[in-house]
Every structure is written in structure tokens, then in C-alpha cells.
LUMFI-144677 format. One record per residue: x, y, z of N, C-alpha, C in turn; residue in one letter. Coordinates in steps of 0.1 Angstrom, whole numbers, plus 5000, padded with zeros to 4 digits. Each point is the difference from the previous one (the first is absolute). Example, Ala and Ser with C-alpha at 12.3 -4.5 7.8 and 13.67 -1.06 7.14 Angstrom:
! residues 2
513249435078499150125000500950125000A
499650114993500950115000499250115008S
//
This chain:
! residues 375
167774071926498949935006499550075012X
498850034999499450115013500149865013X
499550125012500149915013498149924998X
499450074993498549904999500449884989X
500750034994500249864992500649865007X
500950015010501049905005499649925008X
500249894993499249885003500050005018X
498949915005499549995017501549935004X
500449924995501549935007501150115000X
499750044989501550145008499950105010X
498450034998499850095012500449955017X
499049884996500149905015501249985002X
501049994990501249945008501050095005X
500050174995500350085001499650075014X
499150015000499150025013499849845013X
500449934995500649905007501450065010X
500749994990501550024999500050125009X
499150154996500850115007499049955015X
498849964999500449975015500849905011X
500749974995501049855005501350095002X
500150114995501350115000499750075013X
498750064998499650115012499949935012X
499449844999500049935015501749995005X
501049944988501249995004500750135003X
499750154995500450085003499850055019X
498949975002499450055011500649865014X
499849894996500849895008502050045000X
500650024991501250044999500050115014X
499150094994500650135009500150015014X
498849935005499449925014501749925001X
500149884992501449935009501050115001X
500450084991501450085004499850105012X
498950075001499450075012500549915014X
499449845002499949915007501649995004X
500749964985501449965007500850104998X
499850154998501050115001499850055019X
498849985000499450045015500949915010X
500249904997500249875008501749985000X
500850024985501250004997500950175002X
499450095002500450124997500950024985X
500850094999499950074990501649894995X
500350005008501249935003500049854986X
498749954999499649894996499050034987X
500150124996499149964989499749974988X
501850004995499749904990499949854998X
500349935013499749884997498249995008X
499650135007498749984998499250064990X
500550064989499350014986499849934988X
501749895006499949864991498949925004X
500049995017498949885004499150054997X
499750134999498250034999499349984985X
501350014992499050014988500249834994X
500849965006500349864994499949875011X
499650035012499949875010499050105011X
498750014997499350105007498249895001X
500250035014498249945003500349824995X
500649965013499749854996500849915010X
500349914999500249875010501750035004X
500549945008501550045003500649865001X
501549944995499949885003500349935012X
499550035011499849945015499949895000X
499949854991499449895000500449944988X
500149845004500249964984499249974988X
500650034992499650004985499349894998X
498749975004499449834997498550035006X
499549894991498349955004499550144994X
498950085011499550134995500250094991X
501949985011500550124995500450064989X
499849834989500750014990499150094991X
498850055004498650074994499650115000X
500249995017499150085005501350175003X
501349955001500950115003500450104990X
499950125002500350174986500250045006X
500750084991500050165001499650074986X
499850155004500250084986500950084996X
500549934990500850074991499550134989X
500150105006499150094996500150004982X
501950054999500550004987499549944991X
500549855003499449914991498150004999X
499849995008498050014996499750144990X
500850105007499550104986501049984986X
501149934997500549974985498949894997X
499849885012499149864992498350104994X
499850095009498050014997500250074989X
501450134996500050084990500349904986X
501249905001499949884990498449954996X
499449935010499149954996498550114991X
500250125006498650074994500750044987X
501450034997500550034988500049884989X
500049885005499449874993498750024994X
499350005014498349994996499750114989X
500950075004499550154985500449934991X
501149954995500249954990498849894995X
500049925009498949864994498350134993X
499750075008498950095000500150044982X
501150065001500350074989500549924985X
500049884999500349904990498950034991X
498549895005499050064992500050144991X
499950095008499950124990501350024990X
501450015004500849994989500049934990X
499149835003500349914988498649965002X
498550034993498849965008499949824993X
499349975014500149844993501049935007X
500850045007501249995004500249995016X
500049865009499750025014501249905006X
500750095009501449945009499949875002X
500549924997499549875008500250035017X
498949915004500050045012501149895010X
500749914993500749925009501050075000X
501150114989500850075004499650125005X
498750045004499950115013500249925011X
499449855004499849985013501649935002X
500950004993501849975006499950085002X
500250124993500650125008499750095010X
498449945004499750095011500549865009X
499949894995501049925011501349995006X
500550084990501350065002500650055013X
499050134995500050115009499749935017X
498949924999499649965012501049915007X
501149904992501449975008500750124999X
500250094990500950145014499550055008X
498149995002500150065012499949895013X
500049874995500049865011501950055004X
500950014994501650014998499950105010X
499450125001500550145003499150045015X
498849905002499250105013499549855007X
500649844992499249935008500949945009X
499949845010500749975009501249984997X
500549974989501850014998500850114996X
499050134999500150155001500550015012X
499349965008499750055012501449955010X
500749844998500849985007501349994988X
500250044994501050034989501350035004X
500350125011501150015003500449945013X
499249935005500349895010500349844995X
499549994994499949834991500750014990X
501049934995500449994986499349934990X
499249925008499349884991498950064993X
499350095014498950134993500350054989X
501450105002500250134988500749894991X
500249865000500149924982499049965000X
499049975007498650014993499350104989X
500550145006499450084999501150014985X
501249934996500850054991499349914988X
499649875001499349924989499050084998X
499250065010498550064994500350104984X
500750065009500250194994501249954987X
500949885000500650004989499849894988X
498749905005499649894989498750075001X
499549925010498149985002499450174990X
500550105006499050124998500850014983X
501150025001500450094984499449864989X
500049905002499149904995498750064992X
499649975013498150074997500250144994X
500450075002500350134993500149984987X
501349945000500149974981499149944995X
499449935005498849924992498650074999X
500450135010498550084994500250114990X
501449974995500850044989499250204997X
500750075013499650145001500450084989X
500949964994500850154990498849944986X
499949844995499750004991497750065006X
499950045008498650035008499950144995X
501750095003500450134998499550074983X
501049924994499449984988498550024992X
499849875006498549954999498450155000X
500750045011498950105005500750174998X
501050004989500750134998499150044985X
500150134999499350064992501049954987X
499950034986500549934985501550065001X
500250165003501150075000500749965011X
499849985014500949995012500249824996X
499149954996500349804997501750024995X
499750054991501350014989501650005008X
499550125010500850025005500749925009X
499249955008500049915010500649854992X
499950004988500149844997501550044994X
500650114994501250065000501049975014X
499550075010500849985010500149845006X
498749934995500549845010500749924993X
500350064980500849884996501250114996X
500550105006501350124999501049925009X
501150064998501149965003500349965015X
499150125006500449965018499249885007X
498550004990499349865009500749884994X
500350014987500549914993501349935011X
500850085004501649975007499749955013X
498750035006499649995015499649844999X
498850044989499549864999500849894995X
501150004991500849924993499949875012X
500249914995499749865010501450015010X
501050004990501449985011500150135011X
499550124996500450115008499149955010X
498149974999499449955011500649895009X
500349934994500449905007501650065004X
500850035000501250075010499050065010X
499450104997499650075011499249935008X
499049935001499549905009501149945009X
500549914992501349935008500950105009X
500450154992500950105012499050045012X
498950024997498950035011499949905013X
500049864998500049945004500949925007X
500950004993501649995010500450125007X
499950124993500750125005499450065009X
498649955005499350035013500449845013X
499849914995500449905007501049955007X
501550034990500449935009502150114996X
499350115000500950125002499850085014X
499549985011499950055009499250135002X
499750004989499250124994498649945010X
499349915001499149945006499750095020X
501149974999500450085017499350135004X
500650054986499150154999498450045000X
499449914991499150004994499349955013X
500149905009499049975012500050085009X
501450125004499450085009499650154996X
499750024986499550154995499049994993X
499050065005498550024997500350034980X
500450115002500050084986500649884993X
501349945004500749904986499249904999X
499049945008499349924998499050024990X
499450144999499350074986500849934993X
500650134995501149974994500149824988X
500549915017500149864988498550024995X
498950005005498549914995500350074982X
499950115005499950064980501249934994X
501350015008501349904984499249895001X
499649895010499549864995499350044993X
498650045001498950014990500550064988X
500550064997500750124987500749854998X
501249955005500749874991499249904993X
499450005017498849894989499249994990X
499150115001499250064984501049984992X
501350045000500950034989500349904994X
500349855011500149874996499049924990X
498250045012499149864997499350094988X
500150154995499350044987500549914987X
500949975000500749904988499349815005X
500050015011499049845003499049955001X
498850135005498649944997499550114995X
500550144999499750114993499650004984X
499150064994499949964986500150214993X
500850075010499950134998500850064980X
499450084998500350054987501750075004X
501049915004501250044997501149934992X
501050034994501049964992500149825005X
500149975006500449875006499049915000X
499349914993498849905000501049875004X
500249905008501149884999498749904999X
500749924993499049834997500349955013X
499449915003499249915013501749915002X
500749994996501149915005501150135005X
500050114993500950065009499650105009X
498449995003499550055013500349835011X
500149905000500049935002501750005007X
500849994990501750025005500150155010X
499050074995500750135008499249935016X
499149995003499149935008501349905010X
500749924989500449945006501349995005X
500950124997501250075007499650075006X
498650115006499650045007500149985017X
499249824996499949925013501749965003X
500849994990501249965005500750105013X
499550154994500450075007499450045014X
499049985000499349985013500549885012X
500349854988500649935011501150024999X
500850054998501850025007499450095013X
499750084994499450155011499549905013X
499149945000499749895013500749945005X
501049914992500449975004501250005008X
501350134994500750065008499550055014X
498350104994500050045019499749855006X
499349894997500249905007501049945007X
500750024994501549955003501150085008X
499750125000500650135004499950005020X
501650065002500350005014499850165006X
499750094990499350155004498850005001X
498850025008499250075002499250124997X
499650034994498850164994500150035017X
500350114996499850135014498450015001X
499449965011498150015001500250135012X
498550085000499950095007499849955015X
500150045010499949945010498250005004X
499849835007498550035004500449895011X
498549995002499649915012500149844996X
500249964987499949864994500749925011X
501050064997501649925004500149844989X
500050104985500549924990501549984997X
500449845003501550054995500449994986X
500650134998499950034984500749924991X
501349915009500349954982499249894998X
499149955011499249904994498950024995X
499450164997498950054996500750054989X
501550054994500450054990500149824993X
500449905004499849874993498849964991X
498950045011498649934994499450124991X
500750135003499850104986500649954987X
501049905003501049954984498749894998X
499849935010499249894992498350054992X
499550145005499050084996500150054988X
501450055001500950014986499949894990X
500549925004500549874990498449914994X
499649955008498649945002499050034995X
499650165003498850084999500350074987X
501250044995500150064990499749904988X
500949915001500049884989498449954996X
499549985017498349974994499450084992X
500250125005498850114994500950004983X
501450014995500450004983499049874999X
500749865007498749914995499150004995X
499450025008498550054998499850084989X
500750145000499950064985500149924987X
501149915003500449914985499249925000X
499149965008498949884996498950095001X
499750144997498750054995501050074984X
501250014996500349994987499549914990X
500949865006499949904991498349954999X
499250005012498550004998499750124985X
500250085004499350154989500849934985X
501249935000501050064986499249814995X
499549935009499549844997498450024989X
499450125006498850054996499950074990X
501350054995500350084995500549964986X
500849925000501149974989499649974990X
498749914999500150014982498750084994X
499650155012499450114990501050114999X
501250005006500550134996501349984996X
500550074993501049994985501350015009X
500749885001501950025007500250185002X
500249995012500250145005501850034997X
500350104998501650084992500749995013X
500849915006500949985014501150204999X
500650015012500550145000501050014996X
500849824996501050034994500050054981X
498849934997499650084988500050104992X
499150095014499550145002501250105001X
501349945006501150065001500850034988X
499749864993500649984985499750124992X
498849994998498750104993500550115002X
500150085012500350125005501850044996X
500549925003501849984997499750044983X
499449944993500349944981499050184999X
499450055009499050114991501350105004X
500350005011500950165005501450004991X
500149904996501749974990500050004986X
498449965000500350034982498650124997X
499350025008499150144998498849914992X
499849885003498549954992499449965009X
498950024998498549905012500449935006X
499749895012500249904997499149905000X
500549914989498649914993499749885009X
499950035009499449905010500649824999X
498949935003500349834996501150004985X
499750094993500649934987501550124995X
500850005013501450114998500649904993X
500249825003501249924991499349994984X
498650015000499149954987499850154990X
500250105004499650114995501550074991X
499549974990501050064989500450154998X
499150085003500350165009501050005007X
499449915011500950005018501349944993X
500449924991501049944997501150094994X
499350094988500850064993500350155011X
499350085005500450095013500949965008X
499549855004502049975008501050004993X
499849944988501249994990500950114994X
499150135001500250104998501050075014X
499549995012500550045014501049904997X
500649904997500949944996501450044995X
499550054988500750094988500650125009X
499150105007500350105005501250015009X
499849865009501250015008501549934996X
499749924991501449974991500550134996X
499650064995500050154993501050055013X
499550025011500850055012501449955004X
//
């Protein structure tokens, strides 16, 4: 495809994008200049972490309320150039659908999640609970609902891989639809492996002490935003995701996974609720006392998490109520596992809804039967 063919939205957003890189290149270099000058040399890697990731913005001197809850940033350089490079890599795709498939146009409600997405990682990463994160505990679990429900949510719902697809030339589709229903997305996405990992992420930051670390280091703080966001995609693509991979679950066991999810969230609150250790906070001017700011982080935990799965499961059961008697009983994953187990053991297809009804599927087990008596 030449550069005069490509559609006005990829250009723009491209040329968006590189200049949003070159202003953050040029702002970066300005803060480390600023705080190498000011820190000497002695200091510069924790002034290379602040500059590219806590650079040009509010300090927390004051408390977290009224205005502030709005009006207080910083910029996180990192994250703005992965969210603007996400987002124009989107818009290429939406651009590029029509012509791959003509006739053929993105719906625009899953463009507008996912650029809503992006806009809670960048509310998570540069706005006022950015900003006092390693001072507040209540802040940085704010900032942990955003980046591990709210945003991988909207993400999966603007369902990007099946967008990938969508806008991939006939040869690279093939490919691509190979890799999302192969073995490794298959095992990632498998419902129980998601759901372990969710649950280790979230205990195993919480309330392993591991937490201590993570509020006084710039870099580990990176660091968590991508595992939350990375667990979470990994969780909520099986929940409100409708992506072309191995794993489709019917509406009652996105529902159960939904609802050991929240379980795990409220233990997680509730221990730090209950808990006589305190999160190690960076030192400031607040004079917050931490275990009663590490408290009201359990109840941010417990409270805030539980609402926002809520909320998810009553925009399910709304969609699956609308839904139910135009589209055909969806194949649950314990099924799907069946299916996959009965094809790799006896080497035949497998025949979908009808593996107990299908007199093929019958006599191939019967056969893998024989084989291992034989042994």
C-alpha cells in the first residue's frame, strides 16, 4: 500500500503520535538536565527515574481532596509514549478494516473503550493519585483498581487482537488467527490459569511485603502498572472480551469466574483492614499515619474492587438478558476442554455440541479404548 493511499486517520494519528514523542522527548531531557544539575552525579539514577516517569507536575505538599483530586499531575513520560503509540496503532487498524474487508466498518463503540482504556492508564499513571502514590496508600490502591479492573476491562472490550486480525492482509490473518488459538495463548488464556494469576498478583503484591518495596522505588512501581494491566487483560479478555481465541465461556462461567475474583479482592481488604503492619510510605509533609492509611487502602481494596466486578456483572447479565434467545447456547470451557482432550487422544476432529451424539466421535474413542487395553 503506497504512502498516497493511507487513509487521512493513519496519517493524523501517526503524525499525532510522533509529535507527542518529540514534545516528550524534549520535556524529558529539560527535567534530567534540571535534576542532574541540582542532584549531581551522585543521584542520577533516581533522577532519570523521576524525569522520565514523575517529571513537570504537582508535588504532594497538601492533601489529596476538593481540587486536588483534578487538578494535581505529573508526567509520566514512559507511559504516554506506550498509551499514544497503542492508541495510533489501534486507529490504523480501525482505518484499515474497510479496505481489507470493503463494506466492512469497526464498530465504533469498541474503538471508543479502548481509547477509554488507555485514557484510565493515563488518569492511573500522570493524574492526582499518580502523583501522591508513594505517599498515600489509599492513592497507589486507587491507582491498583484503575490499572487492574477499570482499564484491562475497556481494553478487552475493544477486543484489539480480534481488530489485529480484522485489518491484517488474507496471508498474515491466517497467521495471526494460528497464534491466538495455539498452544501458548490457549494455556495463558485457559480460565483457571487466568484466574491463578490474577489472584497471585494480587495477594502476592499485597500482602507479602513485597508492597514496601514497590512505594519507595520509582522503577518497581513501573514495573507493578504493566503485571496489573498484563493480569488483567489476561483475566477480563475471557469476561467481556469477545477476541478470536481458543476460550469462548458462556455467560454463567464468566459470571463464577467474576465471582471468585471479587472473593479475592475481599480477603485482600480485608486482611490489610485488619492488619497490625503498615506499608512503608515515602516520607512527606502529610504526616499520614500509615497503618491507618494502609487500613483505608484495605477498605479501597475490599469496597472499590467488589463495586467496579459488580458493576461488570450487571453490564453481563444486562448484554446475556438481550441476548439470550437470539444466540445459540454458547460451548462452556469445560466442554471445549473435553473437545480438545477426545481430538489429541484419539487423533479425530472434534465434533463440537454433538462428541456424546456423534457415532464417528463414539467409535474413535472406542477404538483409543482398545489401544490401551492392548498396553
Amino acid at each position: 500500500m503506497s504512502a498516497r493511499r493511507l487513509p487521512r486517520l493513519v496519517v493524523g494519528a501517526w503524525a499525532f503520535a510522533a509529535l507527542v514523542l518529540a514534545g516528550l522527548a524534549v520535556v524529558v531531557a529539560r527535567n534530567l538536565g534540571h535534576r542532574l544539575a541540582s542532584g549531581g552525579m551522585g543521584h542520577m539514577q533516581m533522577g532519570t527515574a523521576d524525569a522520565l516517569t514523575r517529571g513537570t507536575g504537582a508535588t504532594p505538599a497538601s492533601a489529596l481532596a476538593g481540587a486536588r483530586l483534578f487538578t494535581a499531575w505529573q508526567l509520566d513520560a514512559v507511559a504516554i509514549a506506550v498509551l499514544i503509540l497503542a492508541a495510533a496503532g489501534y486507529l490504523t487498524g480501525v482505518a484499515l478494516v474497510p479496505l481489507r474487508s470493503p463494506g466492512e466498518r469497526w464498530p465504533i463503540g469498541r474503538t471508543v473503550a479502548f481509547l477509554l482504556g488507555l485514557g484510565v492508564c493515563a488518569f492511573a499513571t500522570c493524574g492526582s493519585i499518580a502523583v501522591y502514590d508513594q505517599v498515600l496508600f489509599t492513592a497507589h490502591m486507587a491507582g491498583h483498581l484503575l490499572l487492574v479492573m477499570v482499564a484491562p476491562a475497556l481494553l478487552a472490550a475493544g477486543r484489539p487482537l480480534g481488530l489485529a486480525v480484522a485489518a491484517a492482509p488474507p496471508a498474515r490473518r491466517e497467521r495471526l488467527l494460528r497464534v491466538a488459538r495455539g498452544r501458548v495463548v490457549g494455556l495463558l488464556t485457559a480460565p483457571p490459569v487466568a484466574l491463578a494469576t490474577y489472584a497471585a498478583v494480587i495477594v502476592g503484591s499485597h500482602l507479602t511485603g513485597l508492597m514496601d518495596d514497590i512505594m519507595r522505588s520509582t522503577w518497581a512501581g513501573q514495573v507493578e502498572h504493566v503485571v496489573y494491566l498484563a493480569a488483567g487483560y489476561q483475566f477480563f479478555v475471557l469476561i467481556v472480551g469477545d477476541e478470536p481465541i481458543r476460550w469462548r465461556l458462556a455467560s454463567p462461567a464468566r459470571w463464577l469466574l467474576l465471582a471468585v475474583a471479587m472473593a479475592v479482592d475481599t480477603i485482600t481488604g480485608i486482611v490489610l483492614m485488619q492488619g497490625t503492619d503498615a506499608v512503608r510510605l515515602m516520607p512527606s509533609a502529610l504526616g499520614v499515619d500509615a497503618l491507618s492509611d494502609t487500613r483505608t487502602g484495605g477498605a479501597v481494596m475490599w469496597l472499590g474492587g467488589d463495586a467496579i466486578m459488580a458493576g461488570i456483572m450487571i453490564l453481563l447479565v444486562v448484554r446475556w438478558l438481550r441476548t439470550v434467545d437470539r444466540v445459540p447456547v454458547e460451548r462452556g470451557w469445560l466442554e471445549q476442554a473435553r473437545g480438545a482432550t477426545f481430538a489429541a487422544h484419539t487423533g479425530a476432529a472434534d465434533p463440537g455440541e454433538t462428541l456424546d451424539d456423534d457415532d464417528d466421535a463414539r467409535a474413535a474413542y472406542n477404538s483409543w479404548l482398545t489401544q490401551l487395553d492392548r498396553r
